[in-house]
C-alpha positions as CSV (number, residue, x, y, z in Angstrom):
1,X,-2.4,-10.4,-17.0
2,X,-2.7,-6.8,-18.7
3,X,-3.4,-5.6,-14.9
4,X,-0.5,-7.1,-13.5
5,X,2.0,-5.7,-16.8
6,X,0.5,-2.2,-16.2
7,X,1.0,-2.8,-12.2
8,X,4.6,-3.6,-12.8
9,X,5.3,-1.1,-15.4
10,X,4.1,1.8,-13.3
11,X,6.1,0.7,-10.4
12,X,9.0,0.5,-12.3
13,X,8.3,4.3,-14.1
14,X,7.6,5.3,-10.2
15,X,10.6,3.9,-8.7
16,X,13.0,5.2,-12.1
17,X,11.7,9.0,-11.2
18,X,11.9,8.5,-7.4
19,X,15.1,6.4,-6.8
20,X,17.7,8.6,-7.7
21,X,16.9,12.0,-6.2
22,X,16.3,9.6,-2.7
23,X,20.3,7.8,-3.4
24,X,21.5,11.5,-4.6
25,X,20.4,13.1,-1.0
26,X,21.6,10.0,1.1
27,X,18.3,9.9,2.6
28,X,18.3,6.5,3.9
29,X,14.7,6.6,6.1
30,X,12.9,7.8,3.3
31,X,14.2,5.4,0.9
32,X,13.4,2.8,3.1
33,X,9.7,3.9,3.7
34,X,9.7,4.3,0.5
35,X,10.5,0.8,-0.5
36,X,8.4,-0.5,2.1
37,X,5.2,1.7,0.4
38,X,5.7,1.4,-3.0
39,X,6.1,-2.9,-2.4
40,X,3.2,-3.1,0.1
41,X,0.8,-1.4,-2.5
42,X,2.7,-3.3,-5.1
43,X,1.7,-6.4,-3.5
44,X,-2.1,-5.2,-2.9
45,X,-2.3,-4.4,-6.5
46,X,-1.3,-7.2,-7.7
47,X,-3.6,-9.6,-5.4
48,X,-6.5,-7.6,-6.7
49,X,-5.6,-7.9,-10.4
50,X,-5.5,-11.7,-9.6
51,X,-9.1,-11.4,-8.0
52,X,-8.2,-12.4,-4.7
53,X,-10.6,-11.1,-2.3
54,X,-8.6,-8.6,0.0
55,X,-10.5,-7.2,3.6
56,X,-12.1,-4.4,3.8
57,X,-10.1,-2.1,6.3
58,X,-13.7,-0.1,7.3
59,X,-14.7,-3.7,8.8
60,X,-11.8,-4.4,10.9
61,X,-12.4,-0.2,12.0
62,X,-16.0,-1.1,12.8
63,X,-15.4,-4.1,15.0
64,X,-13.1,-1.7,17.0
65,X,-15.0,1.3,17.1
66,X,-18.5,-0.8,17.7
67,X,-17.7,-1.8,21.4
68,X,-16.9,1.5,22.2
69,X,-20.1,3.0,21.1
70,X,-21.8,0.7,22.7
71,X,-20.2,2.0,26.5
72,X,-20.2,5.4,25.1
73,X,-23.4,5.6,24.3
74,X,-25.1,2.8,27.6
């Protein structure tokens, strides 16, 4: 429960430094990137502070890159 607080918290401190200057500037693409960033790894975060088990993005890599070693290198 502390995980999730401090998860929350530091979005909130991130998004209360970041926010402004982005609205100040009218820069609409970034703000939107970085809304989509900060809740994607918001949401991440918070899954693993709940212990869900979460892939590991090297596996999904390696069941790409294996097929393609094996014509490379037959």
């Amino acid at each position: 429960m502390k995980l999730l607080i401090g998860v929350l918290l530091l979005s909130g401190i991130i998004t209360a430094i970041e926010l402004p200057s982005l609205l100040k500037k009218e820069q609409k693409k970034e703000l939107y990137l970085f809304s989509f960033f900060l809740l994607f790894s918001m949401t991440l975060n918070i899954l693993h502070s709940m212990h869900f088990s979460l892939p590991n993005p090297l596996d999904w890599l390696s069941a790409i890159f294996k097929p393609i070693n094996h014509l490379i290198v037959n």
